[in-house]
One Martini backbone bead per residue (centre of mass of N, CA, C, O) as a GRO file, in nm:
protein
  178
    1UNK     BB    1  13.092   6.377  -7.818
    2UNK     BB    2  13.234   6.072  -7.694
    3UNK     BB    3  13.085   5.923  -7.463
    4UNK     BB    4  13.145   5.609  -7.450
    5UNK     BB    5  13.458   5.724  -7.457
    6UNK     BB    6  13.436   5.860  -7.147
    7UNK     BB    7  13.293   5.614  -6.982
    8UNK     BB    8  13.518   5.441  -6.966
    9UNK     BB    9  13.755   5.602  -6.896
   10UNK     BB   10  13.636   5.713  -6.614
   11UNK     BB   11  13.566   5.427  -6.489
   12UNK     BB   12  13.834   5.311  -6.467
   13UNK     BB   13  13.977   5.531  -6.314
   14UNK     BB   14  13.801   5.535  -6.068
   15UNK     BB   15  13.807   5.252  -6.005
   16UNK     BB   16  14.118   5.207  -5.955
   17UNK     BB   17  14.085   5.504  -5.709
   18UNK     BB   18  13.813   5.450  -5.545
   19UNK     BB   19  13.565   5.617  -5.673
   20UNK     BB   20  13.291   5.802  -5.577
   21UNK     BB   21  13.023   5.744  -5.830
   22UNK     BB   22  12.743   5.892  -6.032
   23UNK     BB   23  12.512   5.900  -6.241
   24UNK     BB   24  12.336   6.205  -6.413
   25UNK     BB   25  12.143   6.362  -6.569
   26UNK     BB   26  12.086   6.274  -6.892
   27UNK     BB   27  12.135   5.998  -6.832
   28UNK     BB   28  11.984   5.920  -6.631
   29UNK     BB   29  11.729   5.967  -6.754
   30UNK     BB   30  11.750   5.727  -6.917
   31UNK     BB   31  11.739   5.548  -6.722
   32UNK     BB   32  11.446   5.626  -6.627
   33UNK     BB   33  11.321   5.639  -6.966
   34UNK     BB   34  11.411   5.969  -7.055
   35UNK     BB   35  11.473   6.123  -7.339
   36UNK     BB   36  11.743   6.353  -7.409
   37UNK     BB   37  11.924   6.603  -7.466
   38UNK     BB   38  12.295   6.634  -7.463
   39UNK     BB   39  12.644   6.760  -7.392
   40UNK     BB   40  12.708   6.638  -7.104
   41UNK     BB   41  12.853   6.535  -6.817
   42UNK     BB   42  12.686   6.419  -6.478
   43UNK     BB   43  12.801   6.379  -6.169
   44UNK     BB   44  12.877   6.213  -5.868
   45UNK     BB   45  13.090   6.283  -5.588
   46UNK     BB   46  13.289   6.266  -5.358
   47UNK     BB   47  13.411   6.511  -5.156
   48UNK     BB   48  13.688   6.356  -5.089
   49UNK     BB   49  13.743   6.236  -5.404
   50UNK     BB   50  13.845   6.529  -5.569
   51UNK     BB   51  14.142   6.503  -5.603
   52UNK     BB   52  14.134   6.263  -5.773
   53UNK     BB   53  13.958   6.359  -5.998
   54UNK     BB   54  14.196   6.632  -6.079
   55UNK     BB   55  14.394   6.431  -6.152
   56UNK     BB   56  14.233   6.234  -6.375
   57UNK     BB   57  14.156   6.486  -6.556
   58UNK     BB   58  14.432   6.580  -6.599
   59UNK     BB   59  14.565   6.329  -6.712
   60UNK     BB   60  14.323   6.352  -6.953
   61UNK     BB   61  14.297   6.672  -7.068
   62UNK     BB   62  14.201   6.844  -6.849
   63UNK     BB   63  14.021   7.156  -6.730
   64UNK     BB   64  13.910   7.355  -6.529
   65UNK     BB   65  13.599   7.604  -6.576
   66UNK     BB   66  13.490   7.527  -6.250
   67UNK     BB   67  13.437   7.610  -5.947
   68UNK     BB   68  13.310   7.494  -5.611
   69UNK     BB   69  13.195   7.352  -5.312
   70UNK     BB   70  12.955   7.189  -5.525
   71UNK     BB   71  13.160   7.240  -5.800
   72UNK     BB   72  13.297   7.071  -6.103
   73UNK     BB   73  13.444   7.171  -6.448
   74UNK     BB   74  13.534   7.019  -6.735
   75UNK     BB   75  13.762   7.065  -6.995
   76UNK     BB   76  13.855   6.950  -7.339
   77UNK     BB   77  14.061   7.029  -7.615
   78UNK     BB   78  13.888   6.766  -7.708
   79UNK     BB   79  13.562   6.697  -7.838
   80UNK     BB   80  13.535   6.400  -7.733
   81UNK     BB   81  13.575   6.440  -7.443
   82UNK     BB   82  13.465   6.761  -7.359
   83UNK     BB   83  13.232   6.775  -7.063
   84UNK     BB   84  13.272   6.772  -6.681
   85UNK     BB   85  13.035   6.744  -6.405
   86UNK     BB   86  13.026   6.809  -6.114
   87UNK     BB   87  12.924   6.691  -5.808
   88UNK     BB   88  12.908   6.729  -5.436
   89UNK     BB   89  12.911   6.475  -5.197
   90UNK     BB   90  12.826   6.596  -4.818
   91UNK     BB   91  12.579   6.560  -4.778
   92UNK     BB   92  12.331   6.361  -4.687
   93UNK     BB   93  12.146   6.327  -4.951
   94UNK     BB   94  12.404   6.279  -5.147
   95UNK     BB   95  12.528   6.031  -5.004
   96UNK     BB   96  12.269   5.865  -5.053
   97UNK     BB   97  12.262   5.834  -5.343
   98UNK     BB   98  12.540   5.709  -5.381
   99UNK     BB   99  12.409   5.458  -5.246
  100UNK     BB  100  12.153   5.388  -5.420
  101UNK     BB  101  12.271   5.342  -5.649
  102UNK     BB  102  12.281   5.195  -6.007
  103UNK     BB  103  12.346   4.964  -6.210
  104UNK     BB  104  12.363   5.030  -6.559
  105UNK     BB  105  12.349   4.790  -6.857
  106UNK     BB  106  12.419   4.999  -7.065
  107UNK     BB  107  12.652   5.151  -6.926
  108UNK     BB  108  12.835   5.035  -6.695
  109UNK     BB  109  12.708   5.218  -6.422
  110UNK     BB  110  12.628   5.436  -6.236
  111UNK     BB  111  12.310   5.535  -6.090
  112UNK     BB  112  12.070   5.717  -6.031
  113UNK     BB  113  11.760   5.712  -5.905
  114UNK     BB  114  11.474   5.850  -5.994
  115UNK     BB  115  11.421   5.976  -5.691
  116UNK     BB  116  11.698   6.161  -5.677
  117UNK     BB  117  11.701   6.312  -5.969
  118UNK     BB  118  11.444   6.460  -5.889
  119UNK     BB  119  11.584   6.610  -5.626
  120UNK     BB  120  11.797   6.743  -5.850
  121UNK     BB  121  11.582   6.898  -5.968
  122UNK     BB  122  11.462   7.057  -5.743
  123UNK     BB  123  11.718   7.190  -5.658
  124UNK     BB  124  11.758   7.353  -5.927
  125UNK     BB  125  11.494   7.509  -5.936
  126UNK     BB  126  11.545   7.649  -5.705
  127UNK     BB  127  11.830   7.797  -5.764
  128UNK     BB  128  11.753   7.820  -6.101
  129UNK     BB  129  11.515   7.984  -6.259
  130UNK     BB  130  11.619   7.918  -6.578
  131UNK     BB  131  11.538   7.570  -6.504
  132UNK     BB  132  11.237   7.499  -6.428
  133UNK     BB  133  11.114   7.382  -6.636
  134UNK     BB  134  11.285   7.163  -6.752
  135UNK     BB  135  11.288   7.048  -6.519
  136UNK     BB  136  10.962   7.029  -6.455
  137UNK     BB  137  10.964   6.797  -6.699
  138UNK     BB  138  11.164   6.604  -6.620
  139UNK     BB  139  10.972   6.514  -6.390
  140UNK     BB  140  10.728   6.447  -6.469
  141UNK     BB  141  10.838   6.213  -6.687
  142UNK     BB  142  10.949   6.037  -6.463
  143UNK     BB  143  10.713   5.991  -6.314
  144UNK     BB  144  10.532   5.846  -6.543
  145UNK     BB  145  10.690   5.709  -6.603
  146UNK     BB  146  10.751   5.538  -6.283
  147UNK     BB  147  10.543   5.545  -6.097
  148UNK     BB  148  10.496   5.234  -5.969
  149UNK     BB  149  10.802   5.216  -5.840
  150UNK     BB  150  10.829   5.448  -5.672
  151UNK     BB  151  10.908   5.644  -5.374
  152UNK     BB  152  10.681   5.897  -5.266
  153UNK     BB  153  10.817   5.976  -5.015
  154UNK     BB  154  11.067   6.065  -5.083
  155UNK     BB  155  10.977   6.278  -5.321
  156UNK     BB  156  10.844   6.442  -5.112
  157UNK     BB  157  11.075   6.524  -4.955
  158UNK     BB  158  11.200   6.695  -5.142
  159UNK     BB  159  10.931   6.864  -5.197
  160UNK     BB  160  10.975   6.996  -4.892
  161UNK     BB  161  11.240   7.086  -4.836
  162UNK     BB  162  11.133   7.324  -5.079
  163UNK     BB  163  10.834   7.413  -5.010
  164UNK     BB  164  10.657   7.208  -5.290
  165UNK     BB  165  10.475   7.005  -5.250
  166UNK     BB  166  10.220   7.126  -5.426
  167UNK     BB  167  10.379   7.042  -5.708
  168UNK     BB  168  10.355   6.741  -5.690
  169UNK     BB  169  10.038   6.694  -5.658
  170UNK     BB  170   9.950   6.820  -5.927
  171UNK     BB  171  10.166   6.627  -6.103
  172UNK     BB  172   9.996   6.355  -6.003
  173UNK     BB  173   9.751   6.406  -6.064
  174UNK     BB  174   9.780   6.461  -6.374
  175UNK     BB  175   9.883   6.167  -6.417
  176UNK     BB  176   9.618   5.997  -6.305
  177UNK     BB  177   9.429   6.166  -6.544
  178UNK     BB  178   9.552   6.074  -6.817
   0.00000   0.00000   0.00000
């Protein structure tokens, strides 16, 4: 997948249609500091937006691979496409996260905040179990890079949204202590 030219082509057409969205998943991660393998595009995009979405999908030769209330998934005929992910920002914390994403300098695009991230690796894990390590490594480390700057109230806020606070507090712990 040549990503470069698939955030090109996405902000163009974006921006252009005036759809609210922000990056999330690995690219995230990368703008907040910790990079790892990926190989789709993640976004948040208004659930309001999702029609201008699925045409201007549709119109640069993708087809949706997958829908539901929550998400939307694209796939392109040719590899360079590839894979593109829609979360769809409706309730009051994912519309919260899109007003406070931030355009990241290297990317040229809007991003969330590794708070926000955080958030969503956190319900990412309480839905599907077979995601929790990943996600809980990828928080631990978005926490460590991240420490000194971050609002440890809001992310303490998503661990309890999940009644998971006591495993924000070890993994604070173990980072403090390291």
């Amino acid at each position: 997948m040549d990503f470069k030219s698939v955030f090109i082509l996405l902000n163009d057409h974006f921006k252009e249609a005036n759809v609210n969205f922000a990056v999330i998943g690995g690219f995230a991660l990368a703008s907040a500091g910790y990079s790892r393998a990926t190989t789709d595009i993640d976004m948040l995009v208004d659930k309001n937006d999702m029609l201008k979405v699925k045409r201007i999908m549709s119109d640069l030769g993708y087809d949706p691979a997958f829908e539901s209330d929550e998400v939307t998934c694209f796939l392109s005929k040719l590899d360079k496409l590839g894979r593109v992910d829609f979360l769809h920002a409706h309730r009051k914390y994912a519309k919260a996260m899109l007003e406070r994403a931030k355009e990241d300098k290297a990317l040229k695009l809007k991003v969330i905040i590794p708070e926000d991230l955080i958030g969503l690796k956190v319900q990412s894990s309480s839905n599907d179990p077979d995601r929790y390590h990943q996600d809980m490594a990828d928080i631990e480390e978005v926490l460590r890079v991240n420490i000194d700057k971050l609002d440890l109230v809001l992310v303490k806020e998503y661990f309890d949204l999940f009644g998971r606070g006591d495993e924000l507090d070890i993994i604070l712990k173990r980072i403090r202590n390291a």
